[in-house]
N, C-alpha and C positions, 0 to 999 in steps of 0.2 A: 186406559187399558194397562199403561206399564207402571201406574200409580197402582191399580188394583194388585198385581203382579206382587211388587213390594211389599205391600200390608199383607197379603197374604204367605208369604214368607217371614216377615217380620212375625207375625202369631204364629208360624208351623213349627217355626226353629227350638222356642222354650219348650213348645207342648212335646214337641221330639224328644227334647234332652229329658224332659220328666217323666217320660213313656220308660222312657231307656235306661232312665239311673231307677228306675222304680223294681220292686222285683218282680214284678211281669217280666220285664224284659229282662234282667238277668237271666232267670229261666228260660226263658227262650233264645239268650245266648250262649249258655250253658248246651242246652239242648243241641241248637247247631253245631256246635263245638264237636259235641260227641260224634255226631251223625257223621261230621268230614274227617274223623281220624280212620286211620286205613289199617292201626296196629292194635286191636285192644288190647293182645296182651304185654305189649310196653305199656299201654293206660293201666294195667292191673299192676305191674310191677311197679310201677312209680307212685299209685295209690298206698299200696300197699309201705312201702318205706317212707313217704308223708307220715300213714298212720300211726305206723314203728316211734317216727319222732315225734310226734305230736304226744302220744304216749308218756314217752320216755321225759318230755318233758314237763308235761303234767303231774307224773311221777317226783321228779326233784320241786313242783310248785306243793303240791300236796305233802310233802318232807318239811318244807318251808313252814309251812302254813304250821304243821303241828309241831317244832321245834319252837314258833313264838307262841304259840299256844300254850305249851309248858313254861314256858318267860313267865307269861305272862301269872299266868297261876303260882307260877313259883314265888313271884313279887307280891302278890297278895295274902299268901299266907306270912312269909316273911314279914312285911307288913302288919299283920295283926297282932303275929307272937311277939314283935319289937314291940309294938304299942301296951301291949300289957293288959290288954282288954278295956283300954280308955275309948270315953267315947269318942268318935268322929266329930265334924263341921255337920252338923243338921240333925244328928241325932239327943233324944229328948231324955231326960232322968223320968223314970215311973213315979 
């Protein structure tokens, strides 16, 4: 009986963990999350300034993004005006 006991705890404990890190259960502890806070509007104002930064820095990632973008463009043509219109590594004579 107290062999059975073990085995079956030894099998509940993983199947727990992967129940729980799955997003079933986030969302369902998510959910309870919400349900036991007692102040939503400090949940709205804290959301809300998460979103501000999240924003804000998405905003400087997006800035990022197309200042190497322009690099990068900018070294390609530079690149071909230097080359003089010679052919490349792969390209064929007509």
């Amino acid at each position: 009986m107290f062999l059975q006991l073990i085995l079956v705890l030894v099998v509940l404990i993983p199947l727990l963990a992967i129940v729980l890190d799955s997003q079933v259960g986030r969302a369902l502890a998510s959910r309870l999350e919400r349900r036991g806070l007692d102040s939503p509007a400090d949940l709205t104002a804290e959301r809300i300034a998460f979103l501000e930064s999240e924003v804000e820095r998405l905003g400087g990632e997006v800035m990022r993004l197309d200042e190497e973008g322009q690099f990068v463009t900018r070294l390609l043509t530079e690149g071909k005006e230097a080359d003089g219109g010679s052919l490349g590594p792969g390209d064929e004579t007509g």
